[in-house]
ChimeraX commands (.cxc) that place a marker at each C-alpha (Angstrom):
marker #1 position 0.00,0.00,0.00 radius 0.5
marker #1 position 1.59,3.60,-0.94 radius 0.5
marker #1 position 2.39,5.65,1.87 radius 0.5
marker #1 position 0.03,8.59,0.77 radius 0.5
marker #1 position -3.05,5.64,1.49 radius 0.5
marker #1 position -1.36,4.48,5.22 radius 0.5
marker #1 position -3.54,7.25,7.31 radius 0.5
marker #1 position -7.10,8.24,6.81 radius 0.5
marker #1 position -7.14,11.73,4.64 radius 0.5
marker #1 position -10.35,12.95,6.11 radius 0.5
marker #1 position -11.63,14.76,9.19 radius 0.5
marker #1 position -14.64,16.32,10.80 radius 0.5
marker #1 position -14.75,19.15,13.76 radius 0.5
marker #1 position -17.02,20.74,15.60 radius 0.5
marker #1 position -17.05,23.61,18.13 radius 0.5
marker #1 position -20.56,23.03,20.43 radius 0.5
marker #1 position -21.41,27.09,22.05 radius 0.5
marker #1 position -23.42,26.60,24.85 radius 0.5
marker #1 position -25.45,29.74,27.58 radius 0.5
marker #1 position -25.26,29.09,30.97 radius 0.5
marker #1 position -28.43,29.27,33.23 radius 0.5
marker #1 position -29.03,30.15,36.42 radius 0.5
marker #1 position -31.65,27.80,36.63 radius 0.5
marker #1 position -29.79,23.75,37.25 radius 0.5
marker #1 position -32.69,20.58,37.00 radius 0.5
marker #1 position -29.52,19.17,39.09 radius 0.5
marker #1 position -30.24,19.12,42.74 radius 0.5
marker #1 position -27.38,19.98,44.52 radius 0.5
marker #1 position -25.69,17.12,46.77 radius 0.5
marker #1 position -23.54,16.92,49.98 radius 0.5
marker #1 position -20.33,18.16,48.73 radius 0.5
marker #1 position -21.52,19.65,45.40 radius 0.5
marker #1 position -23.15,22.79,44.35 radius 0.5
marker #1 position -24.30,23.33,41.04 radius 0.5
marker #1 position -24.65,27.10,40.26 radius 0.5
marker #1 position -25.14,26.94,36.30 radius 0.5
marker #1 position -26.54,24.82,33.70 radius 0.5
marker #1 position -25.08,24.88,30.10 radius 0.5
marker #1 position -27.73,24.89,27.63 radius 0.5
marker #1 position -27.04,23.92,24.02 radius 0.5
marker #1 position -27.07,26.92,21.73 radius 0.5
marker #1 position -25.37,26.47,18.63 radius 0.5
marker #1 position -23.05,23.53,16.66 radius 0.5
marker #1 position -20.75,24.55,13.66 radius 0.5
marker #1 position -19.11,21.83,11.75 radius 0.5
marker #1 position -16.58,21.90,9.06 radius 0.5
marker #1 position -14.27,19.49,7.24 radius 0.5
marker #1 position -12.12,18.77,4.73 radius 0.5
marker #1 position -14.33,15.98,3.09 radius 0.5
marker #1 position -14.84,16.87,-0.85 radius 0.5
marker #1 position -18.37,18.92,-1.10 radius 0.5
marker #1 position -18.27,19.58,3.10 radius 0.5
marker #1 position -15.66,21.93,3.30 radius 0.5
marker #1 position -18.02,25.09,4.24 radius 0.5
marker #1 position -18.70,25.27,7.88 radius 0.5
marker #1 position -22.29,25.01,8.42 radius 0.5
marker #1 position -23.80,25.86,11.28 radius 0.5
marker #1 position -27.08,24.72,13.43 radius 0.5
marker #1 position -28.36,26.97,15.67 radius 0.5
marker #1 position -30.95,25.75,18.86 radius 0.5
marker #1 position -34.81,27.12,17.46 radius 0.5
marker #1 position -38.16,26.28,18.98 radius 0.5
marker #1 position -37.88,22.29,18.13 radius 0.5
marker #1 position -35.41,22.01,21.07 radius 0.5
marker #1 position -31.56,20.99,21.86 radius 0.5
marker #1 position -32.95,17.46,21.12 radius 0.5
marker #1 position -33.44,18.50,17.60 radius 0.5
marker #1 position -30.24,20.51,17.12 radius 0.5
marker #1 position -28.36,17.22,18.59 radius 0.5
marker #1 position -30.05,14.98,15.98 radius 0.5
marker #1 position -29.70,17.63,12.95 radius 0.5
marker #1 position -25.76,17.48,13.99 radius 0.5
marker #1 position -25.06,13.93,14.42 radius 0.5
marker #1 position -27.19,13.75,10.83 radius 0.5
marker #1 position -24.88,15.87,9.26 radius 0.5
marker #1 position -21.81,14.21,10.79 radius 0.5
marker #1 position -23.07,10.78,9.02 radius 0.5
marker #1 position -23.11,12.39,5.72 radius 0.5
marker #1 position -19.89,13.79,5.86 radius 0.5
marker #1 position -18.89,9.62,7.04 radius 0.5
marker #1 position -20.73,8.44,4.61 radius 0.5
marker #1 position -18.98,10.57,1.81 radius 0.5
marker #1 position -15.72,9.58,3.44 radius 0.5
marker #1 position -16.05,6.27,3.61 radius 0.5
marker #1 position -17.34,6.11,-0.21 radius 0.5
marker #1 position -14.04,8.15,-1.32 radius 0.5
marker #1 position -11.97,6.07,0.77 radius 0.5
marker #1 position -13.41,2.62,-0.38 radius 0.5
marker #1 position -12.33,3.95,-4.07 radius 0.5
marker #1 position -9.31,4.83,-3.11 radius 0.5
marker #1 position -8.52,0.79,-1.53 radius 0.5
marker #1 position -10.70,-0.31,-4.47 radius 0.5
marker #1 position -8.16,-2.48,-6.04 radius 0.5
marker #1 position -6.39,-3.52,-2.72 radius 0.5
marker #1 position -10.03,-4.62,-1.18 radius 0.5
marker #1 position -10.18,-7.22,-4.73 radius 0.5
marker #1 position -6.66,-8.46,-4.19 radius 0.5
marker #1 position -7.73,-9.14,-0.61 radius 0.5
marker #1 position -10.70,-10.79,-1.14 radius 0.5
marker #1 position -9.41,-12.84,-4.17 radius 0.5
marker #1 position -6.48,-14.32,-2.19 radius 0.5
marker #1 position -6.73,-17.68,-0.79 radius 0.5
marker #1 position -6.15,-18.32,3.13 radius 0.5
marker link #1:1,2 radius 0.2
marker link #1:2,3 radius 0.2
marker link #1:3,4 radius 0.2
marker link #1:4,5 radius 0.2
marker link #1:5,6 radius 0.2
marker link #1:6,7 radius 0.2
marker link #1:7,8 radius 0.2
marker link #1:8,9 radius 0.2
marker link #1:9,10 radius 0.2
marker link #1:10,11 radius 0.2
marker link #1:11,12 radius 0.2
marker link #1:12,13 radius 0.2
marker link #1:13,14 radius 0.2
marker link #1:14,15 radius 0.2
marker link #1:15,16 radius 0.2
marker link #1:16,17 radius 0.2
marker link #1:17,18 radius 0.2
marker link #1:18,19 radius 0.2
marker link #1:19,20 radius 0.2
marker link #1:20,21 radius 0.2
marker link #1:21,22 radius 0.2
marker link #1:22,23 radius 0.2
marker link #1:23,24 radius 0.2
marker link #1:24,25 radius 0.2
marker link #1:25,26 radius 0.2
marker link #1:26,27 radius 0.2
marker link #1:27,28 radius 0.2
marker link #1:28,29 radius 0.2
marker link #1:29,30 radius 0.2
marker link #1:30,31 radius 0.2
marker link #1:31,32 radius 0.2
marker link #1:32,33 radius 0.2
marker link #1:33,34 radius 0.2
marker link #1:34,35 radius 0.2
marker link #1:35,36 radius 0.2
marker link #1:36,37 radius 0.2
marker link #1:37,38 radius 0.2
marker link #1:38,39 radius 0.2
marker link #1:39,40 radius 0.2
marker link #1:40,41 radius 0.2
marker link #1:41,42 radius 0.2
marker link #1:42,43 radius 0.2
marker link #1:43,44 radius 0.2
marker link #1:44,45 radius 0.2
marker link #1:45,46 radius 0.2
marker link #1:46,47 radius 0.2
marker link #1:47,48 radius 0.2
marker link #1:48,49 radius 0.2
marker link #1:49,50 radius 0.2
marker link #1:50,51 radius 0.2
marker link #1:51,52 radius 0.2
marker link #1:52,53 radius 0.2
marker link #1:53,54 radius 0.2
marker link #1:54,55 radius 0.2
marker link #1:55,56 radius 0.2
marker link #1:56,57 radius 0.2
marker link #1:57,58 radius 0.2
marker link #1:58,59 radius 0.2
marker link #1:59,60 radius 0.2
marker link #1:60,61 radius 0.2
marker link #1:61,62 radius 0.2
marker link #1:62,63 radius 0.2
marker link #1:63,64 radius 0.2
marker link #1:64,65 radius 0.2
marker link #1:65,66 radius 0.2
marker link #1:66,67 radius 0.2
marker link #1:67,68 radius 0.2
marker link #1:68,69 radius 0.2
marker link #1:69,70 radius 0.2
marker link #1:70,71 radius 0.2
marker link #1:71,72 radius 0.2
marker link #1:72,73 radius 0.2
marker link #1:73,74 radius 0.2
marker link #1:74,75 radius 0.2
marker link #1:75,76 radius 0.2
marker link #1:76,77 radius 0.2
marker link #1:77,78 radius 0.2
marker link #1:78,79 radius 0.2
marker link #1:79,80 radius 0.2
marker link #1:80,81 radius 0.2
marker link #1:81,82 radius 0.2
marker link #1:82,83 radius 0.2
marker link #1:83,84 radius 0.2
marker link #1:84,85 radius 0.2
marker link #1:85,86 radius 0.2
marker link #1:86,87 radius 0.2
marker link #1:87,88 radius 0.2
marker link #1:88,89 radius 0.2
marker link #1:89,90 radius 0.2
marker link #1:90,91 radius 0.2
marker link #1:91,92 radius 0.2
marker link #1:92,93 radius 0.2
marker link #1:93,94 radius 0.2
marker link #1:94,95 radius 0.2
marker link #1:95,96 radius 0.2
marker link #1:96,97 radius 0.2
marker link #1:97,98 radius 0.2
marker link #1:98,99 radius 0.2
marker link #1:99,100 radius 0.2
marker link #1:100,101 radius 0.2
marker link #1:101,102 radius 0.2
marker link #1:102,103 radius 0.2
view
């Protein structure tokens, strides 16, 4: 295998923002004290997978943090997907030779 295939060319980040509130559904305990909450506000993604190399961002709107979560962790699969698709091209002909040698 060339050395340029050896590592995995692709990558995904993210940078979560979050408020902090007052307001904790944590009660506090014996020896701890909460005295915020971080609340989910925004999630910007970027990397350097062909056709996801704008940042996008997803920001928290009436349909809840739940929502935002799920829209994120969506988007991250696509950007896998679309890794894992250039990646299996890339192997393409070492994958064959793999699976037509004999054990």
């Amino acid at each position: 295998i060339p050395e340029n295939l050896k590592m995995f060319p692709y990558r995904a980040v993210f940078d979560v923002e979050c408020l902090l509130s007052k307001e904790t559904a944590v009660a506090d305990s014996e020896k701890t004290t909460y005295s915020n909450e971080h609340k989910l506000a925004s999630v910007s993604i970027c990397s350097n997978v062909p056709g996801y190399k704008s940042p996008k961002c997803f920001i928290l709107d009436a349909a809840g943090p739940r929502q935002l979560t799920k829209c994120m962790l969506e988007y991250l699969l696509e950007i896998s997907d679309k890794s894992f698709t250039l990646t299996r091209e890339a192997f393409g002909d070492y994958l064959e030779a793999i699976a037509n040698t004999s054990l």
